[in-house]
C-alpha positions as CSV (number, residue, x, y, z in Angstrom):
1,X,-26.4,-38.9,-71.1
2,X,-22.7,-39.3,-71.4
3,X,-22.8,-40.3,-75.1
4,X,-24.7,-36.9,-75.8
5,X,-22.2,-35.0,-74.0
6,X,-19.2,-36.6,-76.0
7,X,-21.0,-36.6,-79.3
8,X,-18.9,-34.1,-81.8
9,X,-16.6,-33.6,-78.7
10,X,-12.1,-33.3,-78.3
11,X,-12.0,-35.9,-75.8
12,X,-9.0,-36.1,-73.6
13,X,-7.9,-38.7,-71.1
14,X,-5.2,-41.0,-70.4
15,X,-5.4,-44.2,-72.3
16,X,-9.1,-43.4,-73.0
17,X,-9.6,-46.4,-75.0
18,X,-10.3,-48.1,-71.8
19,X,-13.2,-45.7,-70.6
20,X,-14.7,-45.9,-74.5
21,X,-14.7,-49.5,-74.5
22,X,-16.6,-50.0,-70.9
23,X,-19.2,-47.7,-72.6
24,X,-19.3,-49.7,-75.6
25,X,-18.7,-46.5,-77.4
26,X,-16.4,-45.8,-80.2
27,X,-15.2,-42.3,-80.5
28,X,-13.4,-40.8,-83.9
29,X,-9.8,-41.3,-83.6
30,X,-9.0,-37.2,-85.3
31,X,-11.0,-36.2,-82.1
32,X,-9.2,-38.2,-79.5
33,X,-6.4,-37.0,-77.8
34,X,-5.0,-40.0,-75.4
35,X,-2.0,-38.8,-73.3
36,X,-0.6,-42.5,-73.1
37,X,0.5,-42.5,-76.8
38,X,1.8,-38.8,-77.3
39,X,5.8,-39.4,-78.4
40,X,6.4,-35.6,-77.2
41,X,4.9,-36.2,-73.4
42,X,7.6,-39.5,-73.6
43,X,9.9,-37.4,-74.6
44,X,9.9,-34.9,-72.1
45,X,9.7,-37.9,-69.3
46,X,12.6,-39.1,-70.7
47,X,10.6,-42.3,-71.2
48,X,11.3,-44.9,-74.6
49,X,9.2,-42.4,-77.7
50,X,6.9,-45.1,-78.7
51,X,5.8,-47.0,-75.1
52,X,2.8,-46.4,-73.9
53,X,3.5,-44.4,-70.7
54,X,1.9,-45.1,-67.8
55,X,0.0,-41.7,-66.0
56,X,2.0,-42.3,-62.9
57,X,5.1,-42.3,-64.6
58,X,4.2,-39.0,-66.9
59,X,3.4,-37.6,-63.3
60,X,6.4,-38.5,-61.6
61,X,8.5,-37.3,-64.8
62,X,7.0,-34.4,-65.9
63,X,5.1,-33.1,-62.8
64,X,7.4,-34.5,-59.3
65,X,4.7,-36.0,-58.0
66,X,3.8,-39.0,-56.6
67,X,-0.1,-40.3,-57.7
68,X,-1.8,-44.0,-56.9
69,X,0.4,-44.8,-54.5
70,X,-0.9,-46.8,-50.9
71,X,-4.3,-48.4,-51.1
72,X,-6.3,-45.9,-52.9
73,X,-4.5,-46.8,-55.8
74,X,-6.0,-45.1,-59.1
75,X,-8.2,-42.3,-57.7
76,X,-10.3,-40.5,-59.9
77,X,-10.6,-37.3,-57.6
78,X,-6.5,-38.0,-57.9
C-alpha cells in the first residue's frame, strides 16, 4: 500500500533515506526532498552548510522549540 501511495510522488521527510531503506524501497533522488541535507535550512540555523543537521537541532534553531527530549524520545505524533 505504501509503495502505491509514493509511486510518482515529492516525498518529504527528514533524512528519508532511513524510512526508504526499512521499506527496501528506492525512491528517485529529483523527487526527494530530505530536510537533513538542505545547505539553506543550515544556514538559517546557523549550523556548518554541508552537515547533515539533525531535526532537533533545525527545530531548536529555526522553530524555538524543544522536540525528543525525556523518554519519548523521537515521537512520530512529535
Amino acid at each position: 500500500q505504501i509503495l502505491k501511495i509514493l509511486k510518482d510522488k515529492i516525498v518529504v521527510g527528514h533524512a528519508i533515506h532511513n524510512d526508504f531503506q526499512a521499506l527496501k524501497y528506492f525512491h528517485p533522488k529529483e523527487r526527494t526532498r530530505d530536510t537533513s541535507r538542505i545547505p539553506l535550512l543550515n544556514q538559517k540555523a546557523g549550523l556548518p552548510l554541508k552537515a547533515s543537521a539533525s531535526l532537533k537541532s533545525l527545530a531548536k534553531h529555526l522553530l524555538h522549540k524543544k522536540i525528543q527530549v525525556g523518554c519519548r524520545g523521537h515521537s512520530s505524533v512529535e
